[in-house]
C-alpha positions in Angstrom: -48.4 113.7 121.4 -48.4 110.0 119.9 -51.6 110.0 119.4 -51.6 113.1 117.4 -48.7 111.9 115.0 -50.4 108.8 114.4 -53.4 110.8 113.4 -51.1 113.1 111.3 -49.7 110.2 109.4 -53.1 108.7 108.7 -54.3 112.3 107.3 -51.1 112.7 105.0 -51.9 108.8 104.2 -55.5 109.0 102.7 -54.6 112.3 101.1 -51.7 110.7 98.8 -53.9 107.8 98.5 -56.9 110.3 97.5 -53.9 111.9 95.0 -52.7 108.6 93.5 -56.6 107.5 93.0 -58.5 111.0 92.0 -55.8 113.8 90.9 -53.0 112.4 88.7 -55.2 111.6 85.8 -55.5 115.1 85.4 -52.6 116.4 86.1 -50.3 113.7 84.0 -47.8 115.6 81.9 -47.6 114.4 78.4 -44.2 113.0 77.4 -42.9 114.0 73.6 -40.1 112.7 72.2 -38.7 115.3 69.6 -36.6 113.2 67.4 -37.1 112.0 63.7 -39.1 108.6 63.2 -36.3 106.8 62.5 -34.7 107.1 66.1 -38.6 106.6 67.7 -38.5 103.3 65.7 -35.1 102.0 67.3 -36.9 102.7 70.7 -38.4 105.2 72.6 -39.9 105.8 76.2 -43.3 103.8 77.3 -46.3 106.3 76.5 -44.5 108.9 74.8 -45.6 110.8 71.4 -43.7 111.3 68.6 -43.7 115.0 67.5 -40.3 115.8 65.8 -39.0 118.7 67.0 -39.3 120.5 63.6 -43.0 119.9 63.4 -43.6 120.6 67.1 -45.3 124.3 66.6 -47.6 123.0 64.0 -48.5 119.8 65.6 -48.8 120.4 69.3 -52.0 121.5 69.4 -53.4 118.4 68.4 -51.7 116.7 71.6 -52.0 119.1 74.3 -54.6 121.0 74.8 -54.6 123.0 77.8 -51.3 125.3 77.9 -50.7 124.8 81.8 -50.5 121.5 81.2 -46.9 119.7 82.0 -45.3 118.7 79.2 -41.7 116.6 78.9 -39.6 116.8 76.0 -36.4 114.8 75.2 -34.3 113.8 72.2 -31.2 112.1 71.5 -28.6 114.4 72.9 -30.7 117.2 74.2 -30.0 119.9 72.1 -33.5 119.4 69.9 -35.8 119.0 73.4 -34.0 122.5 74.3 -35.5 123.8 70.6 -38.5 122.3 71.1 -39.1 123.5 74.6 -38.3 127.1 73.8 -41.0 126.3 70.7 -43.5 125.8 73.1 -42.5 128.5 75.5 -43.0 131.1 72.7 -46.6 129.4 71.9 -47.9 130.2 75.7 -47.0 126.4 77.0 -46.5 127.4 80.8 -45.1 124.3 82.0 -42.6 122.3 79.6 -39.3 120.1 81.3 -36.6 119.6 78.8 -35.5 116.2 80.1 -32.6 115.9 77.5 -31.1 112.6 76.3 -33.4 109.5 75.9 -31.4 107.8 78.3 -31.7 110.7 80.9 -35.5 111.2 80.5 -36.0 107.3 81.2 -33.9 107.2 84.0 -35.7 110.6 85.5 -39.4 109.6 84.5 -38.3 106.0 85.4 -39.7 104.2 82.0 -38.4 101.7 80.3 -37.4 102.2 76.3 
């Protein structure tokens, strides 16, 4: 019984390590911050791109790619990422979190801004 729950944890061991080496490059989601440039340039979230949430049909192309893709949105208050979100919905974007606020996408993606 020890013995197999020490092999157990070793198995579940190397497999996040494989995961954390191999698999998260291409499965990183894409974070988007939807506001204007002027509230990007007061600060914004550590690898984030800046596609205003009025531009975010024409633009998103350019950014992501593949439409299963995870992609994170936020703004200042929330009520833009929810825009931009159902934007991308409507385009075939399978996967896209509206994280709301700036302060609340840091704080759940764990970035600093």
């Amino acid at each position: 019984m020890k013995r197999r729950l020490c092999l157990t944890l070793i198995i579940i061991m190397i497999a996040g390590f494989a995961w954390t080496t191999f698999g998260k490059d291409a499965a990183m989601p894409i974070v988007i911050d939807v506001r204007t440039v002027q509230e990007w340039d007061k600060g914004h979230l550590e690898g984030a791109v800046l596609i205003p949430y009025d531009q975010i049909s024409e633009r998103i192309d350019s950014v992501v790619k593949d439409k299963s893709q995870t992609i994170y949105v936020y703004c200042r208050t929330g009520h833009r990422s929810h825009l931009a979100k159902e934007a991308l919905k409507k385009l075939g974007y399978k996967d896209v979190v509206d994280l709301g606020p700036l302060e609340d996408a840091a704080k759940i993606l764990e970035k600093k801004y």
